[in-house]
C-alpha positions as a printed Julia matrix, in Angstrom:
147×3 Matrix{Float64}:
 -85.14  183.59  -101.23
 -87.94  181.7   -102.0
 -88.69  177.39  -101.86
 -91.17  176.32  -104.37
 -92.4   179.97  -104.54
 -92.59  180.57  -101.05
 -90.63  182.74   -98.9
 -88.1   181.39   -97.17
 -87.28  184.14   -94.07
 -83.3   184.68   -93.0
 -83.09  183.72   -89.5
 -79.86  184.61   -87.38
 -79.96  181.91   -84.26
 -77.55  183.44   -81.79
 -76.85  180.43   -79.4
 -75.36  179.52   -76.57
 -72.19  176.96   -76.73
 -73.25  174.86   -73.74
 -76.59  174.42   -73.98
 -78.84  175.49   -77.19
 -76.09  174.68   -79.66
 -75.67  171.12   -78.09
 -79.6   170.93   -78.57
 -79.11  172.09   -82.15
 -76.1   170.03   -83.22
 -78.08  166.62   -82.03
 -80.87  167.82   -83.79
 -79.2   167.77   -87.36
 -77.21  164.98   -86.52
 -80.45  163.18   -85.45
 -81.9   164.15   -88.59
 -84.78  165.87   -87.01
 -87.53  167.72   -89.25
 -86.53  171.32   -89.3
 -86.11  173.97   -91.47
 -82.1   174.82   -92.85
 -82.76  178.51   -92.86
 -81.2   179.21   -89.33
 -77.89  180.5    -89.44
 -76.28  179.77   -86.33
 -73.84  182.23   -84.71
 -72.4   179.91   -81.68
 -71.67  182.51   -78.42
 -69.86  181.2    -75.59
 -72.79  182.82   -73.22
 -76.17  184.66   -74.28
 -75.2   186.92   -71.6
 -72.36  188.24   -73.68
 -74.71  188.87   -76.68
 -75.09  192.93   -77.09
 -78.71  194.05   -77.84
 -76.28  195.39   -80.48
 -75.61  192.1    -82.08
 -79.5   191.6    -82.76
 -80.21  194.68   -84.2
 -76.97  194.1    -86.55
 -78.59  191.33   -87.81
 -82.17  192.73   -88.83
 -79.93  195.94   -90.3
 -77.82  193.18   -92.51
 -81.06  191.25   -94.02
 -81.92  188.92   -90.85
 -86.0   188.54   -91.15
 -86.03  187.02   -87.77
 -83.61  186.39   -84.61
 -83.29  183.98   -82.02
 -81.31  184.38   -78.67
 -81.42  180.65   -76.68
 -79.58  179.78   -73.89
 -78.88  177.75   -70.57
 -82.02  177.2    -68.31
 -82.32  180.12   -65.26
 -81.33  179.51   -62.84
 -78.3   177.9    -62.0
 -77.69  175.88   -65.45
 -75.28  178.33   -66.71
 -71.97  176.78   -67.31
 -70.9   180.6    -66.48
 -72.92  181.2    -63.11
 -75.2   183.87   -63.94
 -74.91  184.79   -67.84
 -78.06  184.02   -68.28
 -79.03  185.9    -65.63
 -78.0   188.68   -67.35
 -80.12  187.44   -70.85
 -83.31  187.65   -68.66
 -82.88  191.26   -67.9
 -81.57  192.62   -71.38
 -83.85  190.45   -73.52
 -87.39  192.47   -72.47
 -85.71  195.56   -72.95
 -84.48  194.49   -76.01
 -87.92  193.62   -77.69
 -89.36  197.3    -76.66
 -86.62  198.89   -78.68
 -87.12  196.49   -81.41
 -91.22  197.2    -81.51
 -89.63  200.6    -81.02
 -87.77  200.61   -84.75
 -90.87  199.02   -86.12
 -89.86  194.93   -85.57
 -93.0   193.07   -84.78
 -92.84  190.53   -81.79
 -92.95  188.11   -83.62
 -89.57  188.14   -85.4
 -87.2   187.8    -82.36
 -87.19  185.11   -79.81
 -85.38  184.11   -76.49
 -85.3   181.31   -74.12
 -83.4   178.72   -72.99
 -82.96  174.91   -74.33
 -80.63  173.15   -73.01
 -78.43  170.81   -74.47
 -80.73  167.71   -73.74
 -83.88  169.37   -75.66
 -82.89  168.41   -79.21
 -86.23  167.94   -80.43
 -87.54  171.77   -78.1
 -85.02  173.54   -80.89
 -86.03  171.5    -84.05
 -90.08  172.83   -82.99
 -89.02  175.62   -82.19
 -86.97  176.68   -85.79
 -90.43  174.93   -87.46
 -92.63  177.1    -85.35
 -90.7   180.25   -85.6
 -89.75  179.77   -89.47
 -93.82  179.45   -89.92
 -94.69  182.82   -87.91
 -91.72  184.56   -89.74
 -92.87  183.75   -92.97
 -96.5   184.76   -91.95
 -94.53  188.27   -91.43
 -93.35  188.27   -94.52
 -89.66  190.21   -95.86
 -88.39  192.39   -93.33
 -86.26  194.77   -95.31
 -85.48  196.93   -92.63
 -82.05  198.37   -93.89
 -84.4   199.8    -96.79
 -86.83  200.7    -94.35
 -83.64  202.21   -92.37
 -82.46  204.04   -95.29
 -85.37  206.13   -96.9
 -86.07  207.43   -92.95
 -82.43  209.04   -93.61
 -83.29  211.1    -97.11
């Protein structure tokens, strides 16, 4: 996984269908400068993503994860889903740190549709500190705590 010998982290973007996919979608179609190594998973709400879902995707290879979603409060085309992102996501990052997953590879916060170029710095900025992180490996890690 590696561009011109550097390593190129797997980033799952879990995002919103309202809001940060909007901002995402105008940002390749406007040719911003960003990265291609965010694979987007489009959710109807980031309050229906299970802390589950996140810590699927660092078991399956993911070197970094991003959760974005509708601006708190009142932008969320569902009331208070995003509500419900603000409480999970801090608990979510101290049972991450928890299973040994720096800070720095998972992310949340909310871009709204209208903040095309927010998302396209925000995949260059977190590509750059995931790479600084290096391979996560973490299913490996995962599986020689097991023997």
């Amino acid at each position: 996984m590696s561009h011109n010998g550097k390593f190129e982290p797997r980033i799952i973007g879990f995002l919103c269908n309202w809001c940060t996919y909007t901002a995402a979608d105008t940002a390749g179609v406007s040719r911003m400068k960003q990265p291609a190594n965010v694979d987007v998973i489009r959710v109807m709400c980031t309050g229906r993503i299970d802390p589950v879902f996140v810590l699927k995707a660092f078991a399956e290879g993911a070197d970094g994860v991003i959760v974005s979603g509708c601006h708190p409060p009142g932008d969320c085309h569902y009331t208070n889903g995003n509500y419900k992102t603000f409480r999970r996501m801090p608990l979510l990052e101290a049972l991450l740190q928890q299973y040994g997953i720096e800070p720095g590879r998972f992310h949340w916060g909310w871009i709204s549709g209208a903040e095309a170029p927010k998302w396209a710095e925000l995949v260059r900025n977190f590509s750059e500190q995931v790479r600084g992180l290096g391979p996560l490996n973490w299913k490996q890690q995962l599986a020689s705590k097991e023997d």
